[in-house]
C-alpha positions as CSV (number, residue, x, y, z in Angstrom):
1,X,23.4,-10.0,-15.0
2,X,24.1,-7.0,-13.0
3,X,25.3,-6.8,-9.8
4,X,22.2,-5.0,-9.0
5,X,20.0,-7.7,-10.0
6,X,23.1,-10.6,-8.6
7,X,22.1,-8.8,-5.1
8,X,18.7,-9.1,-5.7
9,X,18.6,-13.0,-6.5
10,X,21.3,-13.4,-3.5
11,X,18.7,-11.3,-1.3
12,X,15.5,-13.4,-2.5
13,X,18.0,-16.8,-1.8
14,X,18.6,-16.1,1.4
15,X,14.5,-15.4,2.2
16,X,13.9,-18.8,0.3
17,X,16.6,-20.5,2.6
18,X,15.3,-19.1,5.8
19,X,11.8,-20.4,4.8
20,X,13.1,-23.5,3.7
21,X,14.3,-24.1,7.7
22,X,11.2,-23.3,9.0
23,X,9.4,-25.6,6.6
24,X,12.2,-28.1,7.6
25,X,11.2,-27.8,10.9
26,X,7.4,-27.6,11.1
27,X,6.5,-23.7,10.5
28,X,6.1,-24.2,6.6
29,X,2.3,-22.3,6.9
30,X,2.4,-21.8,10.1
31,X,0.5,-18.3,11.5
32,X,3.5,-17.7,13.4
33,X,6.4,-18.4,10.6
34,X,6.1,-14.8,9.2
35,X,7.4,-13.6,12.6
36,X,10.5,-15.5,12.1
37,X,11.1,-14.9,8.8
38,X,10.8,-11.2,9.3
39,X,12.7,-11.1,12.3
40,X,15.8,-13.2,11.6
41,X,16.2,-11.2,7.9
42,X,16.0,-7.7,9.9
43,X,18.6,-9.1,12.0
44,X,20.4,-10.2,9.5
45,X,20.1,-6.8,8.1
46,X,21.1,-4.9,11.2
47,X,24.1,-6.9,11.6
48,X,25.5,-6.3,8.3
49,X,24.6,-2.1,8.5
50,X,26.2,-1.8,11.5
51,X,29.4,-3.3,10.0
52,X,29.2,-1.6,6.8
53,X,28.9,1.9,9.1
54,X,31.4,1.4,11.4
55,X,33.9,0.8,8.7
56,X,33.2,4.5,7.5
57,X,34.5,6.0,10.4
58,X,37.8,3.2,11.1
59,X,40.0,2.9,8.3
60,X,41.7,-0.4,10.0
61,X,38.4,-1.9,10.3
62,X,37.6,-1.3,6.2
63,X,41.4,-2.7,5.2
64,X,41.3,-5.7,7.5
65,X,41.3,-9.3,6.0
66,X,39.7,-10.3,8.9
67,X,37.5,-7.1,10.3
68,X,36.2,-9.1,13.1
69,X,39.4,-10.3,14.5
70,X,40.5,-6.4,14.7
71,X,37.6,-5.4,16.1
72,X,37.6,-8.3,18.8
73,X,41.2,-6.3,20.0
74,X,39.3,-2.8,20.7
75,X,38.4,-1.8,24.1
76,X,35.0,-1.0,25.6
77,X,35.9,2.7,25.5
78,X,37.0,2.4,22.0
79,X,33.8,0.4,20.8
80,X,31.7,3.4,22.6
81,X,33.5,6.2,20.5
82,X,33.1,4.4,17.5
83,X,29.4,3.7,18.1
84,X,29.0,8.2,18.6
85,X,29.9,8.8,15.5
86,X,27.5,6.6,13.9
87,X,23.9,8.1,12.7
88,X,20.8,7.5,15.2
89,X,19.3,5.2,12.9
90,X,22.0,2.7,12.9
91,X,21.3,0.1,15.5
92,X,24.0,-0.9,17.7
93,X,25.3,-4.3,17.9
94,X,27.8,-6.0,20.7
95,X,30.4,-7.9,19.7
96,X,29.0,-11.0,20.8
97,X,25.4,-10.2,19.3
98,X,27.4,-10.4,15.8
99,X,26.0,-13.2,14.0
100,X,29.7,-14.4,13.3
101,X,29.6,-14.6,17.2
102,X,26.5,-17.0,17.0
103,X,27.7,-19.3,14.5
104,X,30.8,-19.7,16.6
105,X,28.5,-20.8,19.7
106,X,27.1,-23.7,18.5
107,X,28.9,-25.9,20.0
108,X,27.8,-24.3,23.6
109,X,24.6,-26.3,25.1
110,X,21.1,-24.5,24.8
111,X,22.0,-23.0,21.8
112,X,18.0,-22.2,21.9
113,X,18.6,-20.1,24.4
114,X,21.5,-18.4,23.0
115,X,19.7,-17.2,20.3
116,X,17.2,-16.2,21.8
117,X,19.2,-14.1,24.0
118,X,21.0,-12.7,21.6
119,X,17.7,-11.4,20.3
120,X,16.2,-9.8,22.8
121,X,19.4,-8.2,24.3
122,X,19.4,-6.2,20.6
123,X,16.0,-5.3,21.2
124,X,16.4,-4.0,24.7
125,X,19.7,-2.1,23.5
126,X,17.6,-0.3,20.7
127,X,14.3,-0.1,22.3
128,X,14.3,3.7,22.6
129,X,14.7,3.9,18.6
130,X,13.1,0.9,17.1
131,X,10.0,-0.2,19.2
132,X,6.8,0.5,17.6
133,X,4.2,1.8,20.4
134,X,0.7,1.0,20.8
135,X,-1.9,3.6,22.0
136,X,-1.5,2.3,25.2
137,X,2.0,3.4,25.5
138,X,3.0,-0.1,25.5
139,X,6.7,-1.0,23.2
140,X,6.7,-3.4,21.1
141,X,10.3,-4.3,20.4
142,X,12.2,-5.5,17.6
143,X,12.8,-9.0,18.2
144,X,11.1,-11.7,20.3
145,X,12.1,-15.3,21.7
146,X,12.0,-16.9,18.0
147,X,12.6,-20.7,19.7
148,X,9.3,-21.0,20.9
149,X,7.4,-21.4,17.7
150,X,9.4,-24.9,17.1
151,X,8.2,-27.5,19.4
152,X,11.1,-30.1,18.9
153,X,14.8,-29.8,18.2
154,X,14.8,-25.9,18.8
155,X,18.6,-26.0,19.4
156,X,19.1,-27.7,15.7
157,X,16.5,-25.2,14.3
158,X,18.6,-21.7,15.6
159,X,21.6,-23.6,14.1
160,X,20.3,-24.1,10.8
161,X,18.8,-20.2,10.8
162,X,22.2,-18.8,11.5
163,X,24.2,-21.2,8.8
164,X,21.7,-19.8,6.2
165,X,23.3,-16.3,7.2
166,X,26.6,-16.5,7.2
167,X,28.5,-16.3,3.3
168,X,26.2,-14.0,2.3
169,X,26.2,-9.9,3.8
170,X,24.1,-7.1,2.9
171,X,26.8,-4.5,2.4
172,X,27.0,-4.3,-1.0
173,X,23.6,-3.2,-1.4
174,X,23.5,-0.7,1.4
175,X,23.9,1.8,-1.6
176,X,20.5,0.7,-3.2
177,X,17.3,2.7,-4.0
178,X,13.8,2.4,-2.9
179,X,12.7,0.3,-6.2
180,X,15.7,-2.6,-4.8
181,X,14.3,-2.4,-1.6
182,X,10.2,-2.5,-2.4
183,X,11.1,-5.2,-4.5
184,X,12.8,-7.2,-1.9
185,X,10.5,-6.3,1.0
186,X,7.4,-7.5,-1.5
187,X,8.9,-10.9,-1.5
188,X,9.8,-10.8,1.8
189,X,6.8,-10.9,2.4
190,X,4.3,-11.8,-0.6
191,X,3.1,-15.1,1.4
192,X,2.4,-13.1,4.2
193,X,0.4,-10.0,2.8
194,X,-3.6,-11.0,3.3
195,X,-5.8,-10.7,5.9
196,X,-6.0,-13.4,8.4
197,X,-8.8,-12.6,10.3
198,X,-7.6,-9.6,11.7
199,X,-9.4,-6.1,11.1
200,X,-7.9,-4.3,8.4
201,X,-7.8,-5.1,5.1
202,X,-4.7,-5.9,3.2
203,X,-1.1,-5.7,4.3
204,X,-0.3,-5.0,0.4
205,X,-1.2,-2.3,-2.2
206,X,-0.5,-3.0,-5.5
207,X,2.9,-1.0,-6.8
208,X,0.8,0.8,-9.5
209,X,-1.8,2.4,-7.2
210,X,1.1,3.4,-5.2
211,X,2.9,4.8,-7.5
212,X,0.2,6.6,-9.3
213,X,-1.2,8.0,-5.4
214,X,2.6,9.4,-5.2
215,X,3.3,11.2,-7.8
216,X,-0.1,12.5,-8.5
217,X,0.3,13.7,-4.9
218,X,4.0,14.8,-5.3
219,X,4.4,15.5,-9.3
220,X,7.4,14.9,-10.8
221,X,8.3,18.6,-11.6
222,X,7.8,19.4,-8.1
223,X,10.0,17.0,-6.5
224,X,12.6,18.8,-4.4
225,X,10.2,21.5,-3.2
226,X,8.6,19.8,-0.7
227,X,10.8,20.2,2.6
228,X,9.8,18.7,6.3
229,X,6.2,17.2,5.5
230,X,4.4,15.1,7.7
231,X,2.9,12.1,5.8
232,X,-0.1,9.5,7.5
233,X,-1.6,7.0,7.1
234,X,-4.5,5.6,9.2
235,X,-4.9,2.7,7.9
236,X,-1.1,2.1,6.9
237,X,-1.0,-1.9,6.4
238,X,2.4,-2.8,5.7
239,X,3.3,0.3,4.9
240,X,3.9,0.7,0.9
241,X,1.7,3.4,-0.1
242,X,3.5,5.6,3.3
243,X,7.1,4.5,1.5
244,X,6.3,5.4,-2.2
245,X,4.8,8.6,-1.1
246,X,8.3,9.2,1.3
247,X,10.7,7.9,-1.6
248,X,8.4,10.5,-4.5
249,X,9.4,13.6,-1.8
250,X,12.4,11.9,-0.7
251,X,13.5,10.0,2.7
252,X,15.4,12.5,4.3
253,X,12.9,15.1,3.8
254,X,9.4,13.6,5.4
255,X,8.5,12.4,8.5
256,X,6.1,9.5,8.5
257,X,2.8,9.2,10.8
258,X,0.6,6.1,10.8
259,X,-1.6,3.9,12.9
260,X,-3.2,0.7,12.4
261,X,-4.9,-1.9,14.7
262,X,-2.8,-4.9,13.5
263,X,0.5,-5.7,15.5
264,X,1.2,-8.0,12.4
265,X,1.2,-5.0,10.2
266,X,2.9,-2.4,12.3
267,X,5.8,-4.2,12.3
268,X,5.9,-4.9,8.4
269,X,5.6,-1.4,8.1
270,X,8.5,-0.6,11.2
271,X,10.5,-3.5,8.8
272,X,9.9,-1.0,5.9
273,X,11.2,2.0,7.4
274,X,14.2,-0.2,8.5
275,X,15.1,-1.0,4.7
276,X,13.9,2.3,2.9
277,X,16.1,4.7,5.7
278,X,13.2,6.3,7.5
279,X,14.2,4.7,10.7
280,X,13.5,8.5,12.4
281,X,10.0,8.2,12.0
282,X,9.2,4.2,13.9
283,X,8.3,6.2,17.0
284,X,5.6,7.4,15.0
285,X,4.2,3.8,13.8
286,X,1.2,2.9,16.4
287,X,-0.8,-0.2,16.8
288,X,-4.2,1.2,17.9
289,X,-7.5,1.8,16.7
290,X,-7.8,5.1,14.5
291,X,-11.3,5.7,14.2
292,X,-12.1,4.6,17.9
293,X,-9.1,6.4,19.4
294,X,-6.9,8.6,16.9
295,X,-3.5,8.7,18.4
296,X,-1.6,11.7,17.0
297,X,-2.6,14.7,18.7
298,X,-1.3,18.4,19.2
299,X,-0.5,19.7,22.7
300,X,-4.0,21.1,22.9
301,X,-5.4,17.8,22.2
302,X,-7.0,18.8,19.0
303,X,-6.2,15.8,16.4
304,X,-2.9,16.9,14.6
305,X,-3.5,17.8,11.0
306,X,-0.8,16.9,8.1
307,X,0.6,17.9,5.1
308,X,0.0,14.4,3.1
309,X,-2.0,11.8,3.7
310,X,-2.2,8.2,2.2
311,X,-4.9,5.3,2.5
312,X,-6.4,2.0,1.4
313,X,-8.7,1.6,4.2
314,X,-10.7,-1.6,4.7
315,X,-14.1,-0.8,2.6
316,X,-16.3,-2.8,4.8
317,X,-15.9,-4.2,9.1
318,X,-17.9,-5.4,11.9
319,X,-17.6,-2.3,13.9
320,X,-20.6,-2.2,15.9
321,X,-18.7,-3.2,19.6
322,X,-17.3,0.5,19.2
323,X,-20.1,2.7,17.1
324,X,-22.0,3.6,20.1
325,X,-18.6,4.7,21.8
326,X,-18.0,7.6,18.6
327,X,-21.0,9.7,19.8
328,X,-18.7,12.9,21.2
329,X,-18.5,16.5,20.6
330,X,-15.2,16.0,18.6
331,X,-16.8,12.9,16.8
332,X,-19.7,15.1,15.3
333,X,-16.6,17.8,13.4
334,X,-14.9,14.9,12.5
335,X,-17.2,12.7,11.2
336,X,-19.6,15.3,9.7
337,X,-21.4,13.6,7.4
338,X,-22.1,10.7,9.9
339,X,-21.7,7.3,10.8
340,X,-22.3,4.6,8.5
341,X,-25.5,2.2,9.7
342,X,-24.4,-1.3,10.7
343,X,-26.6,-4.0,9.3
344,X,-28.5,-6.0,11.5
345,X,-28.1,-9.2,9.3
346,X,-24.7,-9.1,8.3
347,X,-22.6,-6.5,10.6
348,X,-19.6,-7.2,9.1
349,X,-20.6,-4.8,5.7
350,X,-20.8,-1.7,7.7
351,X,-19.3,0.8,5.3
352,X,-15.8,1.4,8.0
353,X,-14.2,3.3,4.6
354,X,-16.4,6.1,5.2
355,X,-15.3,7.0,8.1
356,X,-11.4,7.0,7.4
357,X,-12.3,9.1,4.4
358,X,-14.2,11.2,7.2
359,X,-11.2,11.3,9.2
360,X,-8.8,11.8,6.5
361,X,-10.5,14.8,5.5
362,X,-10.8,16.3,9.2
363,X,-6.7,15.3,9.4
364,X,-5.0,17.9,6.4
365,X,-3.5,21.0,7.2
366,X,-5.5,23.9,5.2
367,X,-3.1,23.2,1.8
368,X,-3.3,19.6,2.3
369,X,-3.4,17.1,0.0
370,X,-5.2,13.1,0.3
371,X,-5.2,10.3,-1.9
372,X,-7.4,7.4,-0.8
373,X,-8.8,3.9,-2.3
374,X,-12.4,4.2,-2.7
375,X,-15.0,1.2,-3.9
376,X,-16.0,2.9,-7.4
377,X,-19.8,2.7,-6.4
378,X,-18.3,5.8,-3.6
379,X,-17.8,8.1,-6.6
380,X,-22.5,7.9,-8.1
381,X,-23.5,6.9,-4.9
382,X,-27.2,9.3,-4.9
383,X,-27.9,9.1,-1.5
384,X,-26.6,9.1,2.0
385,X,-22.9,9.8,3.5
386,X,-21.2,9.2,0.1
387,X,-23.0,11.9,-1.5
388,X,-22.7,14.2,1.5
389,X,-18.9,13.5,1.4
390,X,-18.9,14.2,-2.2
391,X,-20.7,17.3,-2.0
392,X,-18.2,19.0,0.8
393,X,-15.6,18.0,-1.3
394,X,-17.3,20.2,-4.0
395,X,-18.9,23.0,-2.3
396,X,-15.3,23.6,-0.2
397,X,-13.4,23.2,-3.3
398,X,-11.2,20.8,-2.5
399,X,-11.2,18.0,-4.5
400,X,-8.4,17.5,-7.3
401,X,-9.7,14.8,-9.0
402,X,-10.5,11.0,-9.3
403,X,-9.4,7.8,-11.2
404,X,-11.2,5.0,-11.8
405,X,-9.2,1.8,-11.8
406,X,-9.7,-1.5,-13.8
407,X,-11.6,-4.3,-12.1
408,X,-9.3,-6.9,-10.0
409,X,-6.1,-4.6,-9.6
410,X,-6.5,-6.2,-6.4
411,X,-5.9,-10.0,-7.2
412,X,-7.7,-10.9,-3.7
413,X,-11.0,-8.5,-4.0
414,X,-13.8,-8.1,-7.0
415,X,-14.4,-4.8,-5.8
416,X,-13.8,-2.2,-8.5
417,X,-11.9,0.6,-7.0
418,X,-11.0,4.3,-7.7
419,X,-8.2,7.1,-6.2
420,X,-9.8,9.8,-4.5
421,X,-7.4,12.9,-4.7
422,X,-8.4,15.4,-2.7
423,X,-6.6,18.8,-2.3
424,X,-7.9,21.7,-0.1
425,X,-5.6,24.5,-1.7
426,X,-7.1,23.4,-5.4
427,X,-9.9,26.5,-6.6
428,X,-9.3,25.3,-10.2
429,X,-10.6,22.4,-12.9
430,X,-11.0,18.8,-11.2
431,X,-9.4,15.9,-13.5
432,X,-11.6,12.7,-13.6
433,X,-10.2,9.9,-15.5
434,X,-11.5,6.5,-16.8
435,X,-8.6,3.7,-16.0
436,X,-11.3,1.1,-16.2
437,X,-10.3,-0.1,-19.9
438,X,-6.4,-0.4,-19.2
439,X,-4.1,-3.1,-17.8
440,X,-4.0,-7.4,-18.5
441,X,-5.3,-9.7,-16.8
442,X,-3.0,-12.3,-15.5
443,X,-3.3,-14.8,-13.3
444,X,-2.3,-14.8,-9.8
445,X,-2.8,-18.4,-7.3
446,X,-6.6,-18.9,-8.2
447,X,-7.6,-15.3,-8.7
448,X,-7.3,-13.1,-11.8
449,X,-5.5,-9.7,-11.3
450,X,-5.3,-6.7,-13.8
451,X,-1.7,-5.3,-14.4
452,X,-0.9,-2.1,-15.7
453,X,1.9,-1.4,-17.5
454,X,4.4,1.2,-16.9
455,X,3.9,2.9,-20.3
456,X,-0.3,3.0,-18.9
457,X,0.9,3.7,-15.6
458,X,2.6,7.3,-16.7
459,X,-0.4,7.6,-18.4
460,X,-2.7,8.2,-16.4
461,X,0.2,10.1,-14.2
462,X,0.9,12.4,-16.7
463,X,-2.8,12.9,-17.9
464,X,-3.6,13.4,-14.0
465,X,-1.0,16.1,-13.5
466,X,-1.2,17.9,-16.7
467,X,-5.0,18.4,-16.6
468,X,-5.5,16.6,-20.4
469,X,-9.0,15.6,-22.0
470,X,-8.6,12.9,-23.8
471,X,-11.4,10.7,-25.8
472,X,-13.3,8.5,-23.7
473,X,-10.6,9.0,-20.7
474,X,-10.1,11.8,-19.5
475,X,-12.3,15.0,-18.5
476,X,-11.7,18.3,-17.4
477,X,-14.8,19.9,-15.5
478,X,-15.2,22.4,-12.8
479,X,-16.7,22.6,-9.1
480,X,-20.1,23.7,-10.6
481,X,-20.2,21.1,-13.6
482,X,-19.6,18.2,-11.1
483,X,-23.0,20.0,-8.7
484,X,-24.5,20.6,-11.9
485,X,-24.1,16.2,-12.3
486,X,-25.6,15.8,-8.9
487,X,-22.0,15.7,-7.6
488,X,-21.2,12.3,-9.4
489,X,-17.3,11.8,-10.1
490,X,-17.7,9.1,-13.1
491,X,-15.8,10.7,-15.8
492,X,-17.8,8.5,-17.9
493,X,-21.0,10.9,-17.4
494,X,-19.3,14.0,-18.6
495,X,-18.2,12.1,-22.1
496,X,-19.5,13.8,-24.7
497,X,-21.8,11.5,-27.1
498,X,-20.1,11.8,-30.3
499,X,-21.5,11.6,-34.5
500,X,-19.3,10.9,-36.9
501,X,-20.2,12.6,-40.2
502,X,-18.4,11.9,-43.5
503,X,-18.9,14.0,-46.5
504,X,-20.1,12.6,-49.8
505,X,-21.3,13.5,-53.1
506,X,-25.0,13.9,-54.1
507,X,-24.8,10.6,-56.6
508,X,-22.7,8.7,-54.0
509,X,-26.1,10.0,-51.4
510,X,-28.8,8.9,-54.5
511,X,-26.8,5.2,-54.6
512,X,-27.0,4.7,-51.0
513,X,-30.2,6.0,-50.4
514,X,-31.5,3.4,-53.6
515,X,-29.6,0.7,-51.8
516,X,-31.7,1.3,-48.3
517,X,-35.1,1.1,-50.7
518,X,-34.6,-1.8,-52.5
519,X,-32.9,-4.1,-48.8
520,X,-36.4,-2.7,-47.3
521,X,-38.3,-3.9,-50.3
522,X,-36.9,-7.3,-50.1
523,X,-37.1,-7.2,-46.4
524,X,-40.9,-6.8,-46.9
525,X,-41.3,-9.5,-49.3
526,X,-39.6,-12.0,-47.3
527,X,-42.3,-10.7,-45.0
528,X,-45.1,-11.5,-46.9
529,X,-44.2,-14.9,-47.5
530,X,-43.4,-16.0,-44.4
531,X,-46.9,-14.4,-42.8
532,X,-48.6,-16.3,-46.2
533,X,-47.1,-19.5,-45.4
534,X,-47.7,-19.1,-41.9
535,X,-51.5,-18.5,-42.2
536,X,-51.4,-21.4,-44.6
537,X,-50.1,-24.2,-42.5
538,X,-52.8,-22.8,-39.9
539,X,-55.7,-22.8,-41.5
540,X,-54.3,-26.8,-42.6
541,X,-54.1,-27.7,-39.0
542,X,-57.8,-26.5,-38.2
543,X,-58.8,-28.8,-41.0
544,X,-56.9,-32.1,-40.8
């Protein structure tokens, strides 16, 4: 085992022994046991960074045997100059917020309350960095009173929590990559990642949609020419498609924009950011309704307009409490090809995705580039606002192209999905591709889910990117040859219908052709006898 993959089972433990506790102690499926999970590992987390980067700059600290004993010796004026010289994103921890501090308190009464406090005073010190805002202007902080969700033996609850996080520190894997930390954050929280009600979709993409979105987006050969883009999402979930586009262009040269209506899944995604070092951009991460009330704006007011944007917006959402409210002057630019109906019988199937992809493409910058999840049906769709979608993709020239994913690559929808890539700088050839035959189907809980492997996964990457026609995959076509289709984006109609010949000799032609006379001949004979044997047990019915 390597120590990569020892850090990763110690990482995973450690989840398992946190949600071991709270099954101990009555949260086990609880809606409010994903709030302590993710909050007492990102404490956890914190702790152990700020150690680990305070240890870079104090050469005493680093050689102690016992760091924390030194450390308990420096002054307030001391611990202040130390804390300056560490980076912005590092949050800063007191001495008695360590969790070494905690675990020697629990002998003190209220230990609850301790805790708790110990909690919210990180959250307070950090606010200015690490809240998330809603479009209210409201923070939402990092941590919370975590007590309250036990109803008995709360003291006995914070006590178990912080024994399952002592022995165990993060700083050996503070020099990880992105694929450690997707991995880790997936399981963090894999048993939190569907909808529960709320209004968006998924907290989840699949890894292979977002790594195919990426680096379709970003191509490999172009990675490290992309400096200071802005990246959205506004529909952003929990954050993965925003962190595979950020890792593909690279952390330290992005700055990440999102919004999305669920407090459960702004903070997943602020969590992300935490782990994959894009801690600058949480001020950027609101909880508020895009479509009703888009939040990032330029100093004019005008809608701010970015570089990249990223999306797996919910396909279909009761939205008629707020359709009435989009009828404005700025509405009409931004959703030009209008508003999706909502059915009278069954609100809840008004087409919502139409409008993101309204408002996605109303949000790039004049060389920007989008890829966004689309139900496949988005792509032939004769009538309406897909096809008027469609058709100023095409007649602006700006669409790159489209792949069409195998069914269930989500485990949780039947829907049958493509990736809409559109780019507003591409006058070229648009790439549409046929993924629909790829992938095996596994099972996942009680649903089946297609997986692609890596090998198809570059695939279609490299096919994408390179502009390939390949049999029954892959086309080529231009602007014109897509109007020319009545705008349709189905590879599958610009296949062309292929006859095999095979060359043979005239006596080899002769045999065959002999062969075809004499099967019809004995074709025809079995015919006759069956119609004479039919019309002779008829006409011995009509007499017996």
């Amino acid at each position: 085992m390597t120590k990569t993959q020892q850090f990763e089972q110690q990482t995973k433990e450690l989840i398992d022994n946190i949600k071991k506790v709270c099954a101990n102690y009555g949260l086990g499926n609880d809606g409010n046991e994903f709030k302590v999970i993710t909050q007492v590992f990102l404490y956890k987390f914190l702790n152990d960074k700020y150690v680990f980067e305070i240890k870079k700059f104090d050469k005493k600290l680093a050689e102690a045997d016992n760091w924390e004993e030194v450390f308990s010796t420096y002054t307030d004026k001391e611990i202040a100059k130390l804390n300056m010289r560490l980076k912005p994103s590092v949050a800063r921890i007191r001495a008695d917020h360590f969790i070494t501090s905690l675990f020697n308190k629990q002998d003190k009464p209220n230990f609850a309350g301790i805790f708790d406090t110990t909690l919210t005073d990180i959250a307070k010190d950090n606010s200015e960095i690490f809240s998330v805002l809603t479009e209210g202007g409201e923070k939402i902080v990092l941590f919370e009173n975590l007590s309250k969700y036990v109803t008995d033996n709360r003291d006995q609850f914070c006590k178990a929590i912080v024994n399952k996080l002592t022995g165990f520190s993060f700083e050996n894997i503070f020099n990880e990559k992105f694929d450690f930390y997707a991995t880790i954050f997936e399981y963090l929280i894999k048993d939190y990642n569907t909808n529960s009600g709320g209004k968006y979709a998924e907290y989840f993409t699949p890894h292979a949609v977002s790594k195919i979105m990426a680096r379709c987006l970003v191509p490999q050969e172009t990675v490290g020419e992309v400096n200071n883009a802005t990246c959205y999402d506004p529909s952003a979930g929990s954050g993965s498609l925003l962190m595979n586009l950020a890792h593909q262009i690279g952390e330290d040269k992005c700055t990440i924009y999102s919004q999305d209506i669920s407090q459960k899944s702004s903070s997943l995604l602020r969590l992300n950011l935490i782990l994959n070092d894009l801690v600058h951009s949480i001020h950027n991460i609101i909880k508020g309704n895009t479509i009703l009330d888009p939040y990032h704006k330029r100093q004019n007011g005008e809608l701010e307009l970015f570089d990249y944007i990223v999306s797996n917006p919910p396909f279909k959402l009761d939205f008629s409490d707020f359709s009435t409210d989009l009828d404005t002057k700025e509405n009409h630019a931004r959703f030009f090809a209008g508003i999706p109906k909502v059915p009278p019988s069954k609100k809840e199937s008004m087409a919502i995705y139409l409008m993101f992809l309204q408002h996605i493409i109303f949000s790039l910058k004049e060389n920007g580039k989008a890829a966004v999840v689309v139900p496949t049906g988005f792509i032939t769709a004769q009538s309406g606002i897909d096809k008027k979608i469609r058709q100023k993709l095409i007649d602006e020239n700006m669409l790159a192209g489209v792949v069409s994913m195998p069914s269930n690559i989500f485990a949780n929808t039947g829907t049958n999905v493509s990736i809409l890539f559109i780019d507003k700088a591409n006058k070229g050839v648009v790439v549409l591709i046929d993924a629909s035959n790829l992938g095996e189907i596994v099972k996942e809980g009680k649903n089946q889910k297609t997986v692609l492997s890596h090998a198809e996964e570059d695939q279609i990457i490299d096919t994408f990117n390179g502009k390939e026609v390949v049999d029954d995959f892959s086309v080529v076509v231009s602007y014109s040859d897509i109007a020319a289709k009545n705008y349709s984006l189905s590879a599958g109609q610009y296949f062309d219908v292929k006859i095999e010949y095979v060359d043979i000799s005239q006596s080899e032609f002769d045999s065959q052709i002999e062969n075809y006379g004499k099967a019809l001949s004995m074709m025809f004979e079995r015919s006759n006898k069956l119609e004479s044997s039919i019309l002779k047990s008829m006409e011995k019915l009509k007499y017996d």
